[in-house]
Structures are given as C-alpha cells and as structure tokens.
GUBABA-12572 format. One record per residue (C-alpha): residue number from 1; x, y, z. Coordinates in Angstrom, 3 decimals. Layout:
N
+-----+----------+----------+----------+
!   n !       c1 !       c2 !       c3 !
+-----+----------+----------+----------+
! NUM !        X !        Y !        Z !
...
+-----+----------+----------+----------+
***
This chain:
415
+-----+----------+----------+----------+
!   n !       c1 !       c2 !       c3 !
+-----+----------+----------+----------+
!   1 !  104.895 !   97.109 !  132.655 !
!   2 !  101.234 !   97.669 !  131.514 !
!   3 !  102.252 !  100.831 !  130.178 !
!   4 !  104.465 !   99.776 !  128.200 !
!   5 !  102.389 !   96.648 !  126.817 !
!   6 !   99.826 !   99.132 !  125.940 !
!   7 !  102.498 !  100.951 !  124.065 !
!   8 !  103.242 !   98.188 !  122.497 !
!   9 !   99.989 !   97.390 !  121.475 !
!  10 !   98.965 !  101.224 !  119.853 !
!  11 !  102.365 !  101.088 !  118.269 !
!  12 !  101.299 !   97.424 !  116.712 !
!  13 !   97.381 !   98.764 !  115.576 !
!  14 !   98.889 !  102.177 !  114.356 !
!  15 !  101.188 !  100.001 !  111.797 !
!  16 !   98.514 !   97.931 !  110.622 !
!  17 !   96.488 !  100.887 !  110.528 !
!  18 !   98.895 !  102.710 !  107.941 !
!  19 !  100.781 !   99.846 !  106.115 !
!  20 !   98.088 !   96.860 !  106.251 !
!  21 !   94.539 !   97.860 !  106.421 !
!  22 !   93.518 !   94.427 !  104.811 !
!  23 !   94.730 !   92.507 !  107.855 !
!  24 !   93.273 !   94.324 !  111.077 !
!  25 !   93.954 !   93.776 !  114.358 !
!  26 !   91.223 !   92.389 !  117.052 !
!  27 !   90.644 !   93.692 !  120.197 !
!  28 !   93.239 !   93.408 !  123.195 !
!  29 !   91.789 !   90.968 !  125.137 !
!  30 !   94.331 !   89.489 !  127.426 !
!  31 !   97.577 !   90.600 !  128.692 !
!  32 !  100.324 !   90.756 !  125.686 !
!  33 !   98.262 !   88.390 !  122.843 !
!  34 !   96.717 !   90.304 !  119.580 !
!  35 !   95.508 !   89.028 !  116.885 !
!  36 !   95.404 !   90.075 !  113.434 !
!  37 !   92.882 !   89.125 !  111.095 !
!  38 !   94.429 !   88.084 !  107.738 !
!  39 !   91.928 !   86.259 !  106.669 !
!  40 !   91.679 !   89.025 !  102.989 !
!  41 !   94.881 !   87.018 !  102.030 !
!  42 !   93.489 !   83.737 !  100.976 !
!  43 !   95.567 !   81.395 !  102.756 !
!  44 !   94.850 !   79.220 !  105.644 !
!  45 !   96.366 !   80.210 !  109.066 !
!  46 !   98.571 !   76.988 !  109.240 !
!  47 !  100.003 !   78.204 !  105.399 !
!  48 !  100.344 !   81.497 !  106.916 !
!  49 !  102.656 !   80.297 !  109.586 !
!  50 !  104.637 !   78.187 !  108.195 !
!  51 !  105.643 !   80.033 !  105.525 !
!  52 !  106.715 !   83.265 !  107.438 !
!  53 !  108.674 !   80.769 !  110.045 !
!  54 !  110.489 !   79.645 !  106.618 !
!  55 !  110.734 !   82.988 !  104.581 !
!  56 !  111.512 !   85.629 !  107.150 !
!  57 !  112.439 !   83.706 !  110.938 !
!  58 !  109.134 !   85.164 !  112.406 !
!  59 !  107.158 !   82.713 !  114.024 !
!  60 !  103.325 !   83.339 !  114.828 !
!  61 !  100.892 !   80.949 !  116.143 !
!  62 !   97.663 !   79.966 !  113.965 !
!  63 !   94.498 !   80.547 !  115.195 !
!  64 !   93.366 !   76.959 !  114.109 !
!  65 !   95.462 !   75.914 !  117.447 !
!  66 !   92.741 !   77.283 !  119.026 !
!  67 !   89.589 !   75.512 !  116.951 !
!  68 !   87.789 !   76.279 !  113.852 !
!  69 !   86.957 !   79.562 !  114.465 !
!  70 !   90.484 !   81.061 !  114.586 !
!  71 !   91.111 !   79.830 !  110.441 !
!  72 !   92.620 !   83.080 !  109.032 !
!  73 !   93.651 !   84.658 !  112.049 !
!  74 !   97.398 !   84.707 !  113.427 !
!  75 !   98.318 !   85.341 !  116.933 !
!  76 !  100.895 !   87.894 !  118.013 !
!  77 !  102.510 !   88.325 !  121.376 !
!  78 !  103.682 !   91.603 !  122.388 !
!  79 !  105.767 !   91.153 !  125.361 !
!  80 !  108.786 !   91.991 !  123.712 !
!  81 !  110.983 !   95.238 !  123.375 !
!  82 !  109.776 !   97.645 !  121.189 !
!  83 !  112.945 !   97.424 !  119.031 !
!  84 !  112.059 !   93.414 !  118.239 !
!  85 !  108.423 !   94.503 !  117.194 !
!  86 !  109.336 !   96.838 !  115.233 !
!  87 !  111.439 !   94.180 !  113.077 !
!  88 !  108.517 !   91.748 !  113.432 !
!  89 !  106.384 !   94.038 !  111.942 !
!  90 !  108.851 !   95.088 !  109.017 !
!  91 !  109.350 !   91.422 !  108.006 !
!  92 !  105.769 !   90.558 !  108.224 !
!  93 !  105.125 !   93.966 !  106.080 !
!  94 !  107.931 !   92.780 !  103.769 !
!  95 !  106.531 !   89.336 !  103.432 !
!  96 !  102.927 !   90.233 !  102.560 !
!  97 !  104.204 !   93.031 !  100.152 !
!  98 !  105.672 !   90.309 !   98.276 !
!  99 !  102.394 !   87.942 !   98.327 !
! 100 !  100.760 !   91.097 !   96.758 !
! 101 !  103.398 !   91.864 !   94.385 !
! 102 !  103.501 !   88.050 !   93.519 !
! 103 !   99.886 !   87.125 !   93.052 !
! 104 !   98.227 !   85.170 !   96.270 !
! 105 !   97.265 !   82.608 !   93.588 !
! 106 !  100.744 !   81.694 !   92.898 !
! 107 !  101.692 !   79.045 !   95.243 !
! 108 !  104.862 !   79.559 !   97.598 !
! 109 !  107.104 !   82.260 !   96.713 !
! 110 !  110.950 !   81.147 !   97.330 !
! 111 !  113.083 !   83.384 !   99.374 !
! 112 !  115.985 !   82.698 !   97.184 !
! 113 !  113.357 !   83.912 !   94.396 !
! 114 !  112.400 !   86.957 !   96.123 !
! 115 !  115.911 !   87.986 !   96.928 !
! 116 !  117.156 !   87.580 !   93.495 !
! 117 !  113.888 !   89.703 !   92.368 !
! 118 !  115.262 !   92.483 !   95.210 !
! 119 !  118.634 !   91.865 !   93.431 !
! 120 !  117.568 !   92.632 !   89.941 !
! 121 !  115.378 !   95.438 !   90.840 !
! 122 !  118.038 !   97.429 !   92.521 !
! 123 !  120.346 !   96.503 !   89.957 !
! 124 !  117.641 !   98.664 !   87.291 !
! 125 !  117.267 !  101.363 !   89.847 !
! 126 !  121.364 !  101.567 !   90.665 !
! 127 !  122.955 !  101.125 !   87.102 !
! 128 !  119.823 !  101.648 !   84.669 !
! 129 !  119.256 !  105.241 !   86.015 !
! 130 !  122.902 !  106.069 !   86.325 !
! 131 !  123.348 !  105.544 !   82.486 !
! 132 !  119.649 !  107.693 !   81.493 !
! 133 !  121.363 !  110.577 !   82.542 !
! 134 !  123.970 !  110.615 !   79.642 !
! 135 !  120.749 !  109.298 !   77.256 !
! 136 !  118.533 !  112.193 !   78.507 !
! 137 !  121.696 !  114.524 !   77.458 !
! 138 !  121.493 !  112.818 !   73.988 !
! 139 !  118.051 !  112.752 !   73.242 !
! 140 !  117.559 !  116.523 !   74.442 !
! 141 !  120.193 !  117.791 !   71.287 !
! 142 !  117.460 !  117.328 !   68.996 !
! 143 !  114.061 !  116.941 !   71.301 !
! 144 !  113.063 !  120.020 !   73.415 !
! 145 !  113.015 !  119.638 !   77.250 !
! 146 !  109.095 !  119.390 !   77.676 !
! 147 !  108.531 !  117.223 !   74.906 !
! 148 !  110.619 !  114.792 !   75.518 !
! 149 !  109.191 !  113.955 !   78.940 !
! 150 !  105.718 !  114.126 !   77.477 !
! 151 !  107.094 !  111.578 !   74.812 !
! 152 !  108.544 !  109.792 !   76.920 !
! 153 !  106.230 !  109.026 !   79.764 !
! 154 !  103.332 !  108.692 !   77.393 !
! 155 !  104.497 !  105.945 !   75.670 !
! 156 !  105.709 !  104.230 !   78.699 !
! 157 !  102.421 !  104.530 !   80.999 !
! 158 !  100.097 !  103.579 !   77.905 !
! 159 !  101.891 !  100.394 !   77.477 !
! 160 !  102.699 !   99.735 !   80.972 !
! 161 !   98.680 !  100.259 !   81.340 !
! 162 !   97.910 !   97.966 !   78.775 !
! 163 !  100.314 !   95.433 !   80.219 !
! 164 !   98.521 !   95.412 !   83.484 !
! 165 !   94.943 !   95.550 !   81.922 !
! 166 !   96.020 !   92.206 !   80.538 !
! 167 !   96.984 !   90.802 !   83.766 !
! 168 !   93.860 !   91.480 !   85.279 !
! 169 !   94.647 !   94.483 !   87.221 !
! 170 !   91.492 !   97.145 !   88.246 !
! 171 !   93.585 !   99.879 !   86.169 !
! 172 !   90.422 !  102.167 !   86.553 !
! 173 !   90.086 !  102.194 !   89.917 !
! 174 !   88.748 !  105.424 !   91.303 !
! 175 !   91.441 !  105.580 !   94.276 !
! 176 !   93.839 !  104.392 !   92.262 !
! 177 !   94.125 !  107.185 !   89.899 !
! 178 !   93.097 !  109.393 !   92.439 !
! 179 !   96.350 !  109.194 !   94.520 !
! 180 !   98.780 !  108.478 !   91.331 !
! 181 !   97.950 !  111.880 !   90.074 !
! 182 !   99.112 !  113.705 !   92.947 !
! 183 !  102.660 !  110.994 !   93.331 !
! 184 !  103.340 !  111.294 !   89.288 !
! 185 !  103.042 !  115.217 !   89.408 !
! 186 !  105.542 !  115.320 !   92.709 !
! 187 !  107.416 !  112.312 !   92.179 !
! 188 !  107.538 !  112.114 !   88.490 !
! 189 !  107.377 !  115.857 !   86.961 !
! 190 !  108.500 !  118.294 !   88.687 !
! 191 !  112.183 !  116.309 !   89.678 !
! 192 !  112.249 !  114.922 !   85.706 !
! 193 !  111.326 !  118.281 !   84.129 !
! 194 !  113.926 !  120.283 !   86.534 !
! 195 !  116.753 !  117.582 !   85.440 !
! 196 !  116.432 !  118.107 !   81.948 !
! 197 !  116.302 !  122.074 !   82.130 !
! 198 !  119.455 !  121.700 !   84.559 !
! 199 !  121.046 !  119.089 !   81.466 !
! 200 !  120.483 !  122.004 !   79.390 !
! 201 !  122.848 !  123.783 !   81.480 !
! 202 !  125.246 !  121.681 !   83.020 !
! 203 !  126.658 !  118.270 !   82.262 !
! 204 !  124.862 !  115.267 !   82.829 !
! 205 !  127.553 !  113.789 !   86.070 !
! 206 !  126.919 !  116.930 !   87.009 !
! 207 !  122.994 !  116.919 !   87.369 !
! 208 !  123.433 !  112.723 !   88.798 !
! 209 !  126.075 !  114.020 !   91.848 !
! 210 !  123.389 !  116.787 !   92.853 !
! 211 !  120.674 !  114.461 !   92.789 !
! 212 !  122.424 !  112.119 !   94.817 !
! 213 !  121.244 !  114.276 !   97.663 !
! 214 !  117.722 !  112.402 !   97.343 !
! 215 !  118.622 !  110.179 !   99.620 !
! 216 !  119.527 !  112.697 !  102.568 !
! 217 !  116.394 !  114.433 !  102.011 !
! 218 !  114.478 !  111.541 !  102.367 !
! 219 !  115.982 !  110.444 !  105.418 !
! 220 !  115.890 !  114.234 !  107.122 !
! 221 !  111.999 !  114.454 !  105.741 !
! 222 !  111.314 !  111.286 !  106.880 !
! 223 !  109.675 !  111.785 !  110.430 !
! 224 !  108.137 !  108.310 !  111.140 !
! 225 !  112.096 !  106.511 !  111.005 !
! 226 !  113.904 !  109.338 !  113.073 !
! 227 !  114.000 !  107.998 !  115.455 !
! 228 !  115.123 !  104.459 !  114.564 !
! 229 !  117.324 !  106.105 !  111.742 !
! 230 !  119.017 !  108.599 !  113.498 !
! 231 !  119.587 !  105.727 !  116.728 !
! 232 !  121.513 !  104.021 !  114.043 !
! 233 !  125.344 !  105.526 !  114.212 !
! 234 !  125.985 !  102.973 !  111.252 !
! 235 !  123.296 !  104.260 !  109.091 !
! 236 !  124.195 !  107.921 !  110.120 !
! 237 !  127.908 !  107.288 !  109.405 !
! 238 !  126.772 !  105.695 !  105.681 !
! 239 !  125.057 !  108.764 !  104.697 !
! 240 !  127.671 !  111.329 !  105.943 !
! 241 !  130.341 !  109.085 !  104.866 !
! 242 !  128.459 !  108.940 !  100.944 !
! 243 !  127.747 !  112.693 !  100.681 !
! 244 !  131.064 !  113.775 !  101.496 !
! 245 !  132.226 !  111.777 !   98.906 !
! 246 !  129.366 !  113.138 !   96.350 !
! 247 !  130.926 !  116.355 !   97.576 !
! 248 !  134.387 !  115.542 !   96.161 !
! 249 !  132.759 !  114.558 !   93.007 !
! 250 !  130.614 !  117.797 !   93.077 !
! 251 !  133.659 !  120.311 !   93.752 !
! 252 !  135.797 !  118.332 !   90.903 !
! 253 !  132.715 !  118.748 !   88.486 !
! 254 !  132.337 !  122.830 !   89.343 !
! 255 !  135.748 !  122.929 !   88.428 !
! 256 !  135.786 !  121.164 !   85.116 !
! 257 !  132.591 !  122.626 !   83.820 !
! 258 !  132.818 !  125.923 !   84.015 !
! 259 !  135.207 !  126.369 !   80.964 !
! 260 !  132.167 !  124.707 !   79.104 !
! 261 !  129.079 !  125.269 !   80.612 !
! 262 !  127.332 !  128.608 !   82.059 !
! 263 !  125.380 !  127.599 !   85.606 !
! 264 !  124.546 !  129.708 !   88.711 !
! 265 !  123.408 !  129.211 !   92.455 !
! 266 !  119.957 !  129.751 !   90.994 !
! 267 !  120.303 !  126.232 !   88.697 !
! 268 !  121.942 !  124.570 !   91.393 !
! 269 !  119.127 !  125.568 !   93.936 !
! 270 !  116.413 !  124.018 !   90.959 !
! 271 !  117.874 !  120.870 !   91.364 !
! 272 !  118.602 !  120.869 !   94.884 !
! 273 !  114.366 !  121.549 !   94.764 !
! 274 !  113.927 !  118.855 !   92.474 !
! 275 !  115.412 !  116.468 !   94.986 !
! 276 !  113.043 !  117.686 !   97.618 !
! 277 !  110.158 !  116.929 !   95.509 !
! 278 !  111.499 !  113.491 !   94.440 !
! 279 !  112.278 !  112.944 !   98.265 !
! 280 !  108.823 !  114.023 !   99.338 !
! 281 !  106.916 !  111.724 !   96.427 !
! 282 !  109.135 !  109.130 !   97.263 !
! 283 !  107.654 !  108.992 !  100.684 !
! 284 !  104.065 !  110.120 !   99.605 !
! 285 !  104.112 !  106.161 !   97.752 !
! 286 !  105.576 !  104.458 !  100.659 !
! 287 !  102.938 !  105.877 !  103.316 !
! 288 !   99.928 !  107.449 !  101.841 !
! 289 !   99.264 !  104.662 !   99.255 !
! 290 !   95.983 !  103.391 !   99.865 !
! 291 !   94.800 !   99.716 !   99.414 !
! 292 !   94.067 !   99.793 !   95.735 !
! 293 !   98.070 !  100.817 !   95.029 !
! 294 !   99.642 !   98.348 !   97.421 !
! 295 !   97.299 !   95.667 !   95.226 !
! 296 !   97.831 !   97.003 !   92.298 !
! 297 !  101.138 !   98.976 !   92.345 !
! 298 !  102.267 !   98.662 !   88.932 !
! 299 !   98.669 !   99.835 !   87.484 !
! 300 !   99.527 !  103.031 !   90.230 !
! 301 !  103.052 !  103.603 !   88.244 !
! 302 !  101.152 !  103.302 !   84.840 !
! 303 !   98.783 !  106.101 !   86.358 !
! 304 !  101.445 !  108.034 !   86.920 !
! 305 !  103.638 !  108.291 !   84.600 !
! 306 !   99.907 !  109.448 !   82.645 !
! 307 !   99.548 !  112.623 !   85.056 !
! 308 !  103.287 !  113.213 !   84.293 !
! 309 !  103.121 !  113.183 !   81.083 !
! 310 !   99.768 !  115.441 !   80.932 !
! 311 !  101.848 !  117.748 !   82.896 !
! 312 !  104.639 !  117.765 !   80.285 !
! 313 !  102.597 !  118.364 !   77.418 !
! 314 !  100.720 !  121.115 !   78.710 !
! 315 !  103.864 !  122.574 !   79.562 !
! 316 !  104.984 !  121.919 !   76.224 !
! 317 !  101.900 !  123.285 !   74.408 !
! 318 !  102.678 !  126.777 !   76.898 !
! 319 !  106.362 !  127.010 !   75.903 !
! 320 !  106.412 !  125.881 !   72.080 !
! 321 !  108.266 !  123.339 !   72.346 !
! 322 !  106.018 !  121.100 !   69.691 !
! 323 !  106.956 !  124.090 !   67.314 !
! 324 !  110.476 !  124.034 !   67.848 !
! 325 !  111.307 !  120.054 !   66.747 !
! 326 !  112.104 !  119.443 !   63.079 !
! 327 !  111.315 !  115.483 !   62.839 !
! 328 !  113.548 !  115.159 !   59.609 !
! 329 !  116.458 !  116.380 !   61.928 !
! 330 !  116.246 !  114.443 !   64.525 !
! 331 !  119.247 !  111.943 !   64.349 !
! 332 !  119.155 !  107.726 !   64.925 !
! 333 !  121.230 !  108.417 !   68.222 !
! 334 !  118.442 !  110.250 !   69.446 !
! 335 !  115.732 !  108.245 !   68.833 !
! 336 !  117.452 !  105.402 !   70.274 !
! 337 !  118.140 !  107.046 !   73.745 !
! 338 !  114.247 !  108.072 !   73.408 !
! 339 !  113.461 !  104.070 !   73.007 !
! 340 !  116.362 !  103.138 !   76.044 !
! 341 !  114.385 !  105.867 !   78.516 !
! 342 !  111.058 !  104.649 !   77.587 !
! 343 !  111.993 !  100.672 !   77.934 !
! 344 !  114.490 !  100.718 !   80.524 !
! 345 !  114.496 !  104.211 !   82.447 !
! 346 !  110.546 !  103.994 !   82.977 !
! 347 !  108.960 !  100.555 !   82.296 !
! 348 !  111.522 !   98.633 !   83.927 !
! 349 !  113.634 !  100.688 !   86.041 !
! 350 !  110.817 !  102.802 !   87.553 !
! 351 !  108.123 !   99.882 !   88.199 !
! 352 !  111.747 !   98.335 !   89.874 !
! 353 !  111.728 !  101.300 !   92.182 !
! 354 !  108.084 !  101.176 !   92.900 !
! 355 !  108.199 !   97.763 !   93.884 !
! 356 !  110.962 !   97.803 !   96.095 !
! 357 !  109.210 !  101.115 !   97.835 !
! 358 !  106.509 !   98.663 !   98.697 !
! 359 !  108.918 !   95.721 !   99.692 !
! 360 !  112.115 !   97.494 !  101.263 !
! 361 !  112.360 !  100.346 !  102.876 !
! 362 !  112.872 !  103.636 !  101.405 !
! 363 !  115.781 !  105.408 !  102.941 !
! 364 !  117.355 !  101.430 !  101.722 !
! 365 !  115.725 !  101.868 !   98.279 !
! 366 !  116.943 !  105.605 !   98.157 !
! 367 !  120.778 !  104.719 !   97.703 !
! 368 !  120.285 !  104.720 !   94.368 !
! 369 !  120.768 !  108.353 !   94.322 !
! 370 !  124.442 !  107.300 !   95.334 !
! 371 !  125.589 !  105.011 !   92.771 !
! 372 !  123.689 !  107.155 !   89.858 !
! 373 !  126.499 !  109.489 !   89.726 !
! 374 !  128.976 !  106.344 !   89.885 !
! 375 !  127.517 !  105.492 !   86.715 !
! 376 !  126.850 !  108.852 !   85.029 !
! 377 !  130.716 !  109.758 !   85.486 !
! 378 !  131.825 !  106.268 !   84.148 !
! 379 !  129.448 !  106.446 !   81.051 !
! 380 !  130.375 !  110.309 !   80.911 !
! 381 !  133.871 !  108.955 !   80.358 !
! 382 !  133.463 !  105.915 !   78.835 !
! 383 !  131.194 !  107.507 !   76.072 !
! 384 !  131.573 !  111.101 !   76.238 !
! 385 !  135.433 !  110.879 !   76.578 !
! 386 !  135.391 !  112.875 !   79.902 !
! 387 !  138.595 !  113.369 !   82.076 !
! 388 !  138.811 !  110.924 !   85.210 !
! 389 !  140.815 !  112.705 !   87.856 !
! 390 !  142.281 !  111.220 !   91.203 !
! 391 !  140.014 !  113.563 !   93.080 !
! 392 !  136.746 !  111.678 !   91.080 !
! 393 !  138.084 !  108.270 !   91.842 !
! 394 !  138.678 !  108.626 !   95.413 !
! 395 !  135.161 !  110.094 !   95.860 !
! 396 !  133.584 !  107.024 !   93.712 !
! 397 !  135.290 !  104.638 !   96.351 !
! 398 !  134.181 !  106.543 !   99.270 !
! 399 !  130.266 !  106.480 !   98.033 !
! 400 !  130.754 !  102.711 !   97.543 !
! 401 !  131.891 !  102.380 !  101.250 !
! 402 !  129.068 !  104.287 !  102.713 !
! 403 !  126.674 !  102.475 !  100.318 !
! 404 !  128.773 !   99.209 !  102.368 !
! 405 !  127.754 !  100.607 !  105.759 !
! 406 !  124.065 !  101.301 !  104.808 !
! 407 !  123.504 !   98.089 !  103.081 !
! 408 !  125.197 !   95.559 !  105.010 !
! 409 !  123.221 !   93.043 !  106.780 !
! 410 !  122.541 !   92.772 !  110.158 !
! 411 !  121.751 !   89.121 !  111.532 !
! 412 !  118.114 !   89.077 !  112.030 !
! 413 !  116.809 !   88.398 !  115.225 !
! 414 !  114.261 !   85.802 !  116.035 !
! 415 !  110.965 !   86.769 !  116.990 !
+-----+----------+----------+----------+
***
C-alpha cells in the first residue's frame, strides 16, 4: 500500500514538475496528503477551491482550513487509484491553462464561456484549415512555393506580435524566443514548405487526406499517453476506424489524379515526413514549453511563425523564387487567398490550435487532421468542380464516426 502511495506521489511531483512549475508541490509529510503551492496564481486558497469544485467537479481543500499560514496553498489527497489522479491532474492542468490563457486579473471565467471558446477554436482548426488547402493551391498559380510562406508568415507573426505587445505580453523574452525558434522551424516550416511543394504536384484533397495521418503519428510518437491511450479500446478503435476511412479517400484520389497530375512514392514519402515533423512539433509545444510560453503562448506563436518565415525566405533567396514573381501578374484571386491564409489560416486558426495544445490534450486537438480532408474534398468540389464518388462519401462518413468515438464524452468522475 505504501508503495503504491509513493507511486502515487512521484507520479503527482513529476506532473507538476513538467506541466506546472509555477505551482510546486511541498514535501510528503504524512501518509496520502500533498500540497501544492499555488500561491504564483494570485488568488486566495478559498477562490481557488471553490471555483475548481464549480468549473471542473474536483474538489481540494484550502489551506486556510488549516490557519493563516496555509493562504495559497491547496491540499491534495492521494489515496486514490492512479487512473482518478491522473484525471485530477488533467482537469486541474486544464483549469489553470485557462486562468493563464484568460488573464488571472479577469475575475471568474464561466465554464459555459470556456467551452464555447474550446468550441470556436476547434471549429478554426477543423473547418478553417480544411478550406487553406484549396487557397494555398490558388495563391501558389502566381506566388512561388517559398515565397509565399515567407509572405505569409511574416505578415502574420509581425502583427500577431504587435497585437500581444499591446496587451502587455513580455514578447522579448529570452526563453521565449529561445524555444519558439526550434517549434516554428519543426512545427511550422518544414510540414508548410513540404505541403506546398507536394500542391505543386498533386491536388490539394490530395495533400489534406495524407496529412490526416498527423494525428496517428502523434499518438504512436507520443510515449508519455501510451499507456493510457493505447488502454483505451475506444480511442484505439477511433483512430483505426478514421484512417481506414482516409484510406478510402486516399485510394479514390490516386485514382482520379493520375490522368492530371504526375506524383511518385518519393512525393508521397515528403509528405508522409512532413506529418512526422508536424507530429513531433506538435508535441515539442505541449511538453517542452517552458514557463514563459504557457504565460505567454500567443507571444510564443508570434515567435514562431518569425523563425518560419526566416526559414522561408532564406530558402527563397537560395532557390530564386523572389526572381521568378511578376507582381503585375499576379491576379485579385490570388491575393485574396494570400489575405484568407494570413487572417484566418495563421492569426486565428493557428493561435486556435496553440491554445487548445495548452488547454486540451493533443492526440484530442490532433483530429483536426481528420476533418481537413472532409473539408478540402467538399471545397475541392464545391469550388473546383471536382467529381464526388460513392467511394469518397462513404469514407467522409466513416472519418466522422471515428472522430464520434474519439470525441465523445465520458462522464467525469468525481475526485
């Protein structure tokens, strides 16, 4: 029983450790009783607990029970299964994400607010994406591939800078820019530069079905969930369940392209290695962020895009692509899609996806990867006046079941 206390109790530190450094935990002193010191937040201990009994079910006693001296502190106990800690932990992760994200200065957060925030912000990262794919295909007719990134995320991390300058943020915190150079070059580069070689190539459905695959990589790469994930048959089932029908979507697409479009293994394997990186910056943000960027997470996307964009016109300066555009040619259509991927594909939609890396959890945030490709075929037809076979349609419903089986909640327990 000790043993497993103790277990209990490393398991509880190492969390803290790694996902809230501002609120340590004390000493073990008795039995199965920790306390964490959250005094960095601002907010009395009696605040504290009442408004994580309210928000998220979890209900921690305040150290002013115990006198003066225990204002800022909240009390844990850790007699409990390891399973039930483990959700105690992610809604007490979840709900001081949100206090960060929010501003500790602005009062009580509503969870009706917050979940309609979560709702909105997947709604950017789900159908906002899906649709840059066919914009990315339009801008790149009269933009090359290099420039347009370095157009694109310049303008978008300037502003978003600026924006958070003028909230108050520390956007020139050493740290800060520090580790957003080495997410923006993984995360942000290498998967946006191989997409729009590959839309070069291949069609833009085409390029959103094999990127769908994000989301299995980041659930194979992710080491720290295997254990929970892979105990989860429901989960498991979601993710087989989606792929196979990305699969369906993929064969139909190999089929219908090749009368237009020359691709090979090789450009398949580029993308495949694009989703890799995006998988492995995906979790780079969600674990390796350090205090500054879980303060100040929108001044760490601004930072990022930055380094991407750096990237992009270097690369761009090496392969002539500045030569190459003719500024009186460039159509309206394509400045307009340059405008949509600046405003919605990066300000909004990828500060969206930042956020909800630091408020959900990411094999939940990486679904998007599934209904992108619902999107990109519907605008591909919609727009482009693409074909809609039987074959397509029965692998769009089959995504939107597994998305059902990932996504659906579970009744959360009381801790």
């Amino acid at each position: 029983m000790l043993d497993y206390l103790k277990a209990n109790y490393d398991y509880l530190c190492g969390f803290f450790h790694t996902h809230l450094p501002q609120t340590p935990v004390t000493r073990l002193e008795g039995t199965y009783l920790v306390w964490t010191d959250c005094r960095a937040l601002g907010l009395s201990s009696e605040v504290l607990q009442t408004r994580l009994l309210e928000e998220t079910g979890l209900w921690l006693n305040s150290g002013t029970m115990y006198g003066p001296k225990g204002e800022g502190f909240l009390r844990w106990n850790i007699a409990c299964p390891r399973a039930v800690l483990e959700e105690a932990l992610a809604r007490f992760q979840n709900f001081i994400q949100c206090l960060i994200a929010g501003g500790l200065d602005m009062g009580r957060i509503s969870l009706t607010k917050r979940k309609l925030s979560v709702v909105l912000a997947y709604f950017l990262i789900y159908f906002v994406w899906g649709s840059t794919y066919y914009f990315i295909g339009v801008a790149l007719r009269d933009i090359p591939t290099f420039l347009l990134g370095a157009l694109r995320f310049s303008v978008a991390g300037i502003l978003l800078l600026a924006i958070c300058a003028c909230r108050g943020e520390k956007v020139l915190h050493p740290q800060l820019i520090r580790r957003s150079a080495v997410s923006g070059i993984v995360l942000l580069f290498v998967d946006m530069a191989v997409i729009m070689l590959a839309q070069r190539y291949v069609s833009s459905s085409l390029v959103a079905i094999v990127a769908s695959s994000t989301a299995l990589w980041i659930m194979l790469l992710d080491v720290t969930m295997w254990e929970k994930n892979f105990k989860n048959l429901r989960m498991v089932a979601g993710m087989i369940i989606g792929f196979s029908g990305v699969g369906m979507l993929y064969i139909e697409q190999l089929f219908s392209d090749t009368a237009v479009f020359t691709h090979s293994e090789y450009g398949i394997m580029i993308l495949i290695g694009g989703c890799i990186s995006w998988a492995l910056g995906t979790l780079y943000t969600k674990y390796r962020s350090s205090e500054a960027e879980e303060s100040y997470a929108f001044a760490g996307a601004a930072w990022q895009m930055i380094f991407a964009s750096i990237m992009f016109w270097i690369c761009s300066l090496v392969s002539g692509d500045y030569i190459r555009l003719s500024i009186v040619s460039v159509q309206a259509s394509t400045w307009l899609s340059l405008v949509y991927l600046i405003v919605f594909g990066s300000l909004l939609a990828y500060t969206a996806y930042v956020w909800l890396l630091k408020v959900r959890p990411a094999f939940e945030v990486a679904t998007h990867a599934y209904v992108n490709p619902v999107v990109a075929v519907l605008i591909g037809t919609c727009w482009g006046h693409e074909h809609v076979t039987t074959l397509q349609l029965a692998g769009l419903i089959i995504i939107l079941i597994s998305l059902l089986l990932v996504e659906w909640p579970v009744k959360p327990k009381s801790t």
